[in-house]
C-alpha positions as CSV (number, residue, x, y, z in Angstrom):
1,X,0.0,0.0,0.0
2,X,1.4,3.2,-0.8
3,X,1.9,6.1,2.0
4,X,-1.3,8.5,2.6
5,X,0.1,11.9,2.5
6,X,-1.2,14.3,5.0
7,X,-1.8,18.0,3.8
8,X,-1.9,21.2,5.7
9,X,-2.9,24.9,4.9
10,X,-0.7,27.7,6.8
11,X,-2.0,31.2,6.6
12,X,1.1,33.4,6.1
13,X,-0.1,36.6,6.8
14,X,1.5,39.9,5.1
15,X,5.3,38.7,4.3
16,X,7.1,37.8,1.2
17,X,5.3,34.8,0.5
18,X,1.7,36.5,0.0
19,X,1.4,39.1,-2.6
20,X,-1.3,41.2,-0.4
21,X,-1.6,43.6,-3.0
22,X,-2.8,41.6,-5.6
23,X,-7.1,42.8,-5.9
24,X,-7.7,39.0,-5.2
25,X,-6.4,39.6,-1.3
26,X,-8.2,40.0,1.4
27,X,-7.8,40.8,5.2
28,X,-5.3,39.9,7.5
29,X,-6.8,40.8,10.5
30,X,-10.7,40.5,9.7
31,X,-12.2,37.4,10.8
32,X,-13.8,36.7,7.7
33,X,-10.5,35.7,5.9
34,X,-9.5,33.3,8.7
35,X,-12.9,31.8,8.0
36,X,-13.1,31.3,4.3
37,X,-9.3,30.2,4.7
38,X,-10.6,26.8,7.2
39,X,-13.3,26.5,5.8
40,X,-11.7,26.3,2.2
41,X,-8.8,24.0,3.7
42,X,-11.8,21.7,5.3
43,X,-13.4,21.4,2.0
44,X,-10.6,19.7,1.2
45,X,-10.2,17.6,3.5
46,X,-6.6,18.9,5.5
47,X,-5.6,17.6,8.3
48,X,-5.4,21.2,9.6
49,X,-4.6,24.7,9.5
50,X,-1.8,26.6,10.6
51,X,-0.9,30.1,12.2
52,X,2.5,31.9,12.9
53,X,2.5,33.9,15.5
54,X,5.2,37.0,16.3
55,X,5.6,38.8,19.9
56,X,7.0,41.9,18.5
57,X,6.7,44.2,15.0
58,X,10.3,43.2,13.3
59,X,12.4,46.4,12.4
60,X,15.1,47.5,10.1
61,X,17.1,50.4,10.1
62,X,15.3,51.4,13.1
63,X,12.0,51.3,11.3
64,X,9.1,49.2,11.5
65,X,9.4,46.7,8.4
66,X,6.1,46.7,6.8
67,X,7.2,44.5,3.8
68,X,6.5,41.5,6.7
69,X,4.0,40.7,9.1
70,X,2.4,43.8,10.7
71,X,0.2,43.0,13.3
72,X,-2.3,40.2,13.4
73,X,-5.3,38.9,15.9
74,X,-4.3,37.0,19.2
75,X,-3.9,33.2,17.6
76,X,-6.1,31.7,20.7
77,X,-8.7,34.1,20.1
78,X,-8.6,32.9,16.3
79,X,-8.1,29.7,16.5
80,X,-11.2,29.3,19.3
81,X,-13.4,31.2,16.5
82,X,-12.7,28.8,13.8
83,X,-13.3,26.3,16.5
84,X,-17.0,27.7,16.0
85,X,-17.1,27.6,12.3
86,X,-15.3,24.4,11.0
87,X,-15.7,20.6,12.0
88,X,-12.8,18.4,11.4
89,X,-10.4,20.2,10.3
90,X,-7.4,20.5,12.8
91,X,-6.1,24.1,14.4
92,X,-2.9,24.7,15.0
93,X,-1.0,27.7,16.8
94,X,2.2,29.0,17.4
95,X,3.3,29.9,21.2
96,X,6.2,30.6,22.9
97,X,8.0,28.7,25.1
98,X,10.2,31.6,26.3
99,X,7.7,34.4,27.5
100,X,5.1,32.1,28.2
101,X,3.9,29.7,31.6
102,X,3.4,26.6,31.2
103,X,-0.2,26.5,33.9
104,X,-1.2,29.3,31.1
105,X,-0.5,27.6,27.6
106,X,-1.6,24.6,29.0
107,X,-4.8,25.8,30.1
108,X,-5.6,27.7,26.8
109,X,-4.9,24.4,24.3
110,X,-6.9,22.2,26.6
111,X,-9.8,24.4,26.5
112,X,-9.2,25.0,22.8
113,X,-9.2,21.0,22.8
114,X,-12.7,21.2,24.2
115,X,-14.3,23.7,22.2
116,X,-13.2,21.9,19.2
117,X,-13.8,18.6,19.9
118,X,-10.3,17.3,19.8
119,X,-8.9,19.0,17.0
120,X,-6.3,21.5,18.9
121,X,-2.2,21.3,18.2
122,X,0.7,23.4,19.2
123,X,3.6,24.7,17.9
124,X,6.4,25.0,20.2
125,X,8.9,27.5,19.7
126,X,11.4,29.5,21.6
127,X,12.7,33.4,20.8
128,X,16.4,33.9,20.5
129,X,16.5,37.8,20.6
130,X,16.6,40.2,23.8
131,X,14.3,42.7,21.0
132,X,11.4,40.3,21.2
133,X,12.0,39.9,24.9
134,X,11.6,43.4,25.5
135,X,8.2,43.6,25.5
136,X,8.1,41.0,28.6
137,X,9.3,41.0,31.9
138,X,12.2,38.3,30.6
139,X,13.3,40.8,28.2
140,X,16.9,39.9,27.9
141,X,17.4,37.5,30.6
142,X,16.9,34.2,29.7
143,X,20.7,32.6,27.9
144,X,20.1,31.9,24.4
145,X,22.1,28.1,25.3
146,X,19.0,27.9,28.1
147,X,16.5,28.2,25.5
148,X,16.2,24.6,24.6
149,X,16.3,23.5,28.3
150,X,13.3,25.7,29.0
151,X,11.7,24.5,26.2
152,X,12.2,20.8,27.3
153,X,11.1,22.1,30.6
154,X,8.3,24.0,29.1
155,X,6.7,21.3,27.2
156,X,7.5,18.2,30.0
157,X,5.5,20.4,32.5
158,X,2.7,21.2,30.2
159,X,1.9,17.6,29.8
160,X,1.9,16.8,33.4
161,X,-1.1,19.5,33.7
162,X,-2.6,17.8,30.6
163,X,-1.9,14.5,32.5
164,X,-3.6,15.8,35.8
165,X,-6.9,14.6,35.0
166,X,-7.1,10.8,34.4
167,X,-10.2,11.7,32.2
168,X,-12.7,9.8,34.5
169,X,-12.8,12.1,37.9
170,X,-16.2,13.9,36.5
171,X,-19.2,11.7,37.3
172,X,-22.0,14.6,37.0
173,X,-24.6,12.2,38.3
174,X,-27.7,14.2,39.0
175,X,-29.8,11.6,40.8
176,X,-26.7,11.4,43.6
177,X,-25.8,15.1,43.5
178,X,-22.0,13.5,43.3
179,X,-20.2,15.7,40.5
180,X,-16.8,14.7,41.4
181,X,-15.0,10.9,41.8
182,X,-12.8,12.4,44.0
183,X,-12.1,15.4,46.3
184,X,-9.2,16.6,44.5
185,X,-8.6,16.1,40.4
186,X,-6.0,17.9,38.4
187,X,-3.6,17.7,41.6
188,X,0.2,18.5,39.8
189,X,3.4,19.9,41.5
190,X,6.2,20.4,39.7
191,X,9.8,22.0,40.2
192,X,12.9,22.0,38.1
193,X,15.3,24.9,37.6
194,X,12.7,26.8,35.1
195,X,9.3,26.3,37.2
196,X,8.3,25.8,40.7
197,X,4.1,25.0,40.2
198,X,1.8,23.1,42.3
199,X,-1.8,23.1,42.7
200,X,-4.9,21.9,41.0
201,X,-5.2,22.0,36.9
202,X,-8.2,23.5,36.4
203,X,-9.3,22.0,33.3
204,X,-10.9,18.9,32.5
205,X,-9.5,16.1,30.7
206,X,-9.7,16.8,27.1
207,X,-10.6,15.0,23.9
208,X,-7.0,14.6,22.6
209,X,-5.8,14.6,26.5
210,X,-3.0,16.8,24.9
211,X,-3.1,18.6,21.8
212,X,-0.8,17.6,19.0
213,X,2.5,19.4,19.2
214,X,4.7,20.6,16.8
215,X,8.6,21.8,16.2
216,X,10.5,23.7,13.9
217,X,13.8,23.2,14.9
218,X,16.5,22.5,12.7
219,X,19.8,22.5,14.5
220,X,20.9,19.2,15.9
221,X,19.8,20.1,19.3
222,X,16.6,21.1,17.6
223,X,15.8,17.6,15.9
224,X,16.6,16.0,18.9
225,X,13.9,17.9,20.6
226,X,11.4,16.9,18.2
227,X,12.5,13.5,18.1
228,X,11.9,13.1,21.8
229,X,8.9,15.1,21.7
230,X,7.0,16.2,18.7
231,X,4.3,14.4,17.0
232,X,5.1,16.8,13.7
233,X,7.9,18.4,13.1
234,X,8.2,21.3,10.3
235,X,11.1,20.9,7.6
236,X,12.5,24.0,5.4
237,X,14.6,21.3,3.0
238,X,13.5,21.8,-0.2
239,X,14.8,19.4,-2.6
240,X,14.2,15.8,-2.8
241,X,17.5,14.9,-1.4
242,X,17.6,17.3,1.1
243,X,14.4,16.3,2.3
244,X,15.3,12.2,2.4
245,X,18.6,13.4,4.4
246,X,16.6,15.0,6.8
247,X,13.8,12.5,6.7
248,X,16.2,9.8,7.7
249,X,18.1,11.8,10.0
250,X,15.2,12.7,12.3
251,X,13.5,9.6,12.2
252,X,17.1,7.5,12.8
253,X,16.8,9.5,16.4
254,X,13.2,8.5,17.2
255,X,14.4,4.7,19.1
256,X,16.6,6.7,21.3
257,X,13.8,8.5,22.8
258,X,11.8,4.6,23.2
259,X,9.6,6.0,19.6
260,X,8.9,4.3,16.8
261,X,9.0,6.1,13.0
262,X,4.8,6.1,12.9
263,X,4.9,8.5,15.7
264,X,6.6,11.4,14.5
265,X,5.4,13.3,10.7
266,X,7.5,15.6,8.5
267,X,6.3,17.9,6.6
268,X,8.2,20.7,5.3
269,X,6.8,24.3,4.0
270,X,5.5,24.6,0.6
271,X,4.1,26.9,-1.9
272,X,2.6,26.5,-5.6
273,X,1.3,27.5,-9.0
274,X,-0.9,26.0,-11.0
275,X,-1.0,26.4,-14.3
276,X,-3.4,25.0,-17.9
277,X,0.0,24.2,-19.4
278,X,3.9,23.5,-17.6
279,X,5.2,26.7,-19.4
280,X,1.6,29.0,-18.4
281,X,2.5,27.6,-15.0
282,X,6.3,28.4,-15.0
283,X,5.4,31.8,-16.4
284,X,2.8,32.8,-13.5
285,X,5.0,31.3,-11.0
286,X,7.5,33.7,-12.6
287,X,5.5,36.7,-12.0
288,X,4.5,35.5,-8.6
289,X,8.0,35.5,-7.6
290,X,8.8,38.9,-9.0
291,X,5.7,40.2,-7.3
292,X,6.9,38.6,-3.9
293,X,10.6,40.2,-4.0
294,X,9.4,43.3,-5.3
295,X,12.7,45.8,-5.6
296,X,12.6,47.0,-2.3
297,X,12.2,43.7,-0.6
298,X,15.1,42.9,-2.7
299,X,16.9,45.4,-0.9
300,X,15.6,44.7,2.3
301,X,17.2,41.0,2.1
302,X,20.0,42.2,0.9
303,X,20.3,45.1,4.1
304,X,19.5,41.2,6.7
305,X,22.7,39.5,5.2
306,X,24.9,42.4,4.8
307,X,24.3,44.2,8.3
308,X,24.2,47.4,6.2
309,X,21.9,50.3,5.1
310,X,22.0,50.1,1.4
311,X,19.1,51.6,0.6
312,X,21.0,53.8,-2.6
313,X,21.7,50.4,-4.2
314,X,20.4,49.5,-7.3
315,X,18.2,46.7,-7.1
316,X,18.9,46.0,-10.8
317,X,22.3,46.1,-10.5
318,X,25.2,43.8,-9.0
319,X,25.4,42.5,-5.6
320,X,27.6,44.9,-3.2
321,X,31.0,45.2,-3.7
322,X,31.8,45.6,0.1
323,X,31.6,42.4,2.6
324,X,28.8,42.2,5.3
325,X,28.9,43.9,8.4
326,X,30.1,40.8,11.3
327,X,28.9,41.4,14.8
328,X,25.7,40.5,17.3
329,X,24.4,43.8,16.7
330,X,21.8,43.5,13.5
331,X,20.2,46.2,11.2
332,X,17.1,43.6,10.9
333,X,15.8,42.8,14.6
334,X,13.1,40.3,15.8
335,X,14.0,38.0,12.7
336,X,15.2,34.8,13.5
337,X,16.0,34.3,9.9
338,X,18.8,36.0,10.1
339,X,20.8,33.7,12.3
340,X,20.3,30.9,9.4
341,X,24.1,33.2,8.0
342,X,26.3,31.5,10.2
343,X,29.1,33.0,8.2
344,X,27.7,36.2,6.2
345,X,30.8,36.8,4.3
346,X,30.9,32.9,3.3
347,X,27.4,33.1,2.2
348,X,27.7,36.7,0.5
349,X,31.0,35.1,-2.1
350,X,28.6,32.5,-2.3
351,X,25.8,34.6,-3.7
352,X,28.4,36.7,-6.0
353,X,29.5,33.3,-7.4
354,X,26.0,32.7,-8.5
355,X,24.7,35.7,-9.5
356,X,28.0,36.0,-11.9
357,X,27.9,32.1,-13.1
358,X,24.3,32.8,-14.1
359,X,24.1,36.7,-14.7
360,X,22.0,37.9,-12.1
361,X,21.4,41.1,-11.1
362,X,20.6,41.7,-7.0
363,X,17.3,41.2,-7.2
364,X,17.1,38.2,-9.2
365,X,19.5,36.6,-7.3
366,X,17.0,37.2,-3.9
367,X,14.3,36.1,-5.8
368,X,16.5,32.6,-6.1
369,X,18.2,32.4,-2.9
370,X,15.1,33.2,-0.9
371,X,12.5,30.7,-2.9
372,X,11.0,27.9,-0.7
373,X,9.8,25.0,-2.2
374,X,7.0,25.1,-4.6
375,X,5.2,23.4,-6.7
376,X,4.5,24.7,-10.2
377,X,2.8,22.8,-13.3
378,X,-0.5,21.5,-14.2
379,X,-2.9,20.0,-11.6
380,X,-1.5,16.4,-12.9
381,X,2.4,17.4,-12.4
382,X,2.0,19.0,-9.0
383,X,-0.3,15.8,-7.6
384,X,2.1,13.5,-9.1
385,X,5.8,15.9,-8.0
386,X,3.9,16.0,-4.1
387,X,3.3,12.2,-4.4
388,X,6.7,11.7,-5.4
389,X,8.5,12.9,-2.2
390,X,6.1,11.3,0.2
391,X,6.4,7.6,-1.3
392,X,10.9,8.7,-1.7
393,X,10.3,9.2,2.4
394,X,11.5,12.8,1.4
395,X,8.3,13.8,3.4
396,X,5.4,12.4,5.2
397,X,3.1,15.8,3.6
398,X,3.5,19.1,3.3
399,X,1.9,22.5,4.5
400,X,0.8,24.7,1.8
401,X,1.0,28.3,1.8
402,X,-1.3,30.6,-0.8
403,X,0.5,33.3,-2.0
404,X,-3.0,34.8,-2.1
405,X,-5.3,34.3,1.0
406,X,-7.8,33.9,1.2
407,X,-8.8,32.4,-1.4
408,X,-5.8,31.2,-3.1
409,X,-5.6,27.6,-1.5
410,X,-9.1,27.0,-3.3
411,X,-7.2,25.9,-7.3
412,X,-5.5,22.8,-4.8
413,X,-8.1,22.1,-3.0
414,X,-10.0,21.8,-6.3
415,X,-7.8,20.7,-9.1
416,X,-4.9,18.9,-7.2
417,X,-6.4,16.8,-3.6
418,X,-8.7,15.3,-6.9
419,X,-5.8,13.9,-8.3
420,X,-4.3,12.9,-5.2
421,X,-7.6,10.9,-4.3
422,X,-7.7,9.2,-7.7
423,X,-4.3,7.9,-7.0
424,X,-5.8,6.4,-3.4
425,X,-2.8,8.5,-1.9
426,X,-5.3,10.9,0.3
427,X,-8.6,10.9,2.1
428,X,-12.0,11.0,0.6
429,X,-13.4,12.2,4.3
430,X,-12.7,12.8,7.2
431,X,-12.5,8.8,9.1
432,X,-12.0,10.2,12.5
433,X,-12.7,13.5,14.1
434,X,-9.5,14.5,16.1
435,X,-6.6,15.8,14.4
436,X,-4.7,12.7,16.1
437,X,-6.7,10.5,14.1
438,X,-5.9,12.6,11.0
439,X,-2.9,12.3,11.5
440,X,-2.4,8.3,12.5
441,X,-1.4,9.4,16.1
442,X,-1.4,7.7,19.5
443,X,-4.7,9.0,21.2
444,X,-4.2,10.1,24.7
445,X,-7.0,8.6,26.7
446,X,-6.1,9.0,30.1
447,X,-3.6,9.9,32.3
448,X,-1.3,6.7,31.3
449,X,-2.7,5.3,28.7
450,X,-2.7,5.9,24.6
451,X,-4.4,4.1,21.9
452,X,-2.8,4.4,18.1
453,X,-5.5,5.9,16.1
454,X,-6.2,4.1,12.6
């Protein structure tokens, strides 16, 4: 039997992978285009839906960078809406590990767990930058080498509140007048270097008993943490090879951690254009690109890796003489992507290379060195390239990003998951109705106990 793929929908919000100037965009803060985004993504038939979060408006030169996310609803309050308005599909948030408490987070997905029936998931992450920090009390305290041990922390003592309640302390019998089984559910104490917590959980045991959770991490201390923890983890390896390398890397450190490979999905990032013909394809996906990098995106890139203000340069011209500025202090702040140039003046010879082997100017050299993975074709090739890398264990699915929203996800959802379910490689229906059975993971029943769902 060949592998089911499992397919996601993230909503990017305003950043260089939406055009939100294109007529066809809508809101990124009105509810209405969070809406017609699930409910597009459950027509479908996704396993679920996805939303980035960020703590702080990134800056550059000191300014507010509005060619990238500026501003967008609390993800709780969004994701408990669509709760509301959808019925299957999965919702997934990001939260922070760093400026966070666990009784809190933990508290908000197991509601979010009970208002949607099972269907809640969250994306663990942890913030590098004292910029970010500033607008909490930890602004600047927490080590960047602790952030990983809080996170371990983090998520260890969230599942113990999940844990508190076996699932079978509420009896609610009316004729006795006994709610309870017992005189104190949801008991928990923990205490570690990060978190000293005891007291009662005040939150019932929930469908999933925890939400799915998610990682991002790419460094080796990264997959290890999603290899001991994760149920998904998110991949940013584009090509086929890349993504088998990392496939079998991360699921070679599941039987460390007592897991099996079932029990932990990849699925890296991934965009696409469709297209009547290859070459109409390859031509929008053209113009998509060039509208996503417009010039002074191009330049903005440029200013991340270079450490620079270089706003006079020419944006149709070569790539700076001069080499990157080296140092902690950056010109882009609250931008994690930033750290991805471990060596800037490496990676800048490396870009002048290219852009000279193949006669770029600056921007069209951002517009390559800044794609993601994508998709482009007809309806047949992109069903047939996404099938590819799941069967080649370069993947276990992807999660798709518009560059429109919301609509854009609706040519997939209508021309492609067709294909996909002609080739008996993805769902008809929905079979189960928690985002663990979507995606073929353990359920957590009680307290100690887990079923594998089919």
């Amino acid at each position: 039997m060949p592998k089911q793929i499992h397919l996601a929908a993230h909503f990017p919000g305003v950043n260089n992978t939406t055009v939100w100037s294109d007529p066809a965009s809508g809101s990124h803060v009105e509810f209405e285009s969070f809406r017609e985004f699930a409910q597009i993504a459950e027509r479908g038939k996704l396993d679920f839906l996805f939303l980035a979060e960020g703590l702080r408006l990134r800056e550059q030169n000191d300014r507010i960078y509005d060619l990238d996310v500026v501003g967008r609803p609390d993800t709780f309050t969004v994701l408990a809406a669509l709760a509301a308005v959808t019925e299957r599909i999965g919702l997934t948030g990001t939260i922070n590990s760093t400026f966070n408490e666990p009784y809190e987070v933990a508290r908000q997905f197991a509601s979010l767990d009970h208002l949607s029936d099972g269907r809640a998931a969250w994306n663990v992450v942890t913030s590098w930058d004292a910029f970010t920090g500033e607008n909490f009390r930890r602004g600047g305290f927490l080590a960047q080498d602790d952030r990983y041990d809080r996170a371990k922390s983090f998520l260890a003592t969230a599942h113990e509140l999940f844990d508190a309640w076996r699932g079978d302390e509420v009896l609610a019998d009316q004729e006795s007048g006994r709610f309870l089984a017992e005189p104190h559910p949801g008991a928990f104490a923990h205490r570690d270097r990060f978190f000293d917590i005891s007291g009662q959980f005040d939150v019932p045991r929930s469908p999933q008993g925890r939400p799915v959770v998610f990682q991002a991490g790419d460094s080796d201390e990264g997959r290890d943490f999603a290899a001991a923890s994760a149920d998904v983890i998110f991949s940013r390896h584009s090509t086929l090879e890349a993504g088998q390398a990392f496939y079998a890397d991360v699921k070679g450190r599941l039987p460390r951690f007592g897991r099996t490979r079932e029990e932990l999905l990849i699925m890296p990032a991934a965009t696409f254009v469709l297209g009547d013909t290859e070459a109409e394809a390859a031509e929008l996906a053209q113009e998509v690109r060039l509208a996503q990098v417009s010039p002074a995106t191009a330049i903005k890139f440029l200013e991340q890796l270079w450490n620079r203000d270089l706003s006079a340069h020419d944006p149709d011209g070569p790539l700076p003489a001069v080499d990157p500025l080296v140092g902690e202090n950056t010109i882009a702040k609250g931008r994690a992507s930033v750290r991805m140039h471990r060596d800037p003046v490496a990676t800048a010879n490396e870009w002048r290379a290219t852009a000279e082997a193949e006669g770029l100017t600056t921007r069209e050299l951002i517009v390559e060195v800044t794609g993601r993975q994508s998709f482009i074709g007809t309806p047949a090739t992109v069903a047939a390239t996404i099938d590819e890398f799941v069967q080649a264990d370069a993947s276990d699915g992807f999660v798709l990003a518009p560059h429109i929203t919301p609509g854009g996800l609706g040519p997939f959802v209508d021309q492609v998951v067709p294909l996909l379910q002609e080739r008996g490689v993805f769902r008809t229906d929905y079979e189960g109705t928690t985002l663990r059975e979507h995606l073929g993971l353990p359920l957590r029943r009680t307290g100690g106990e887990s079923a594998v769902a089919s």
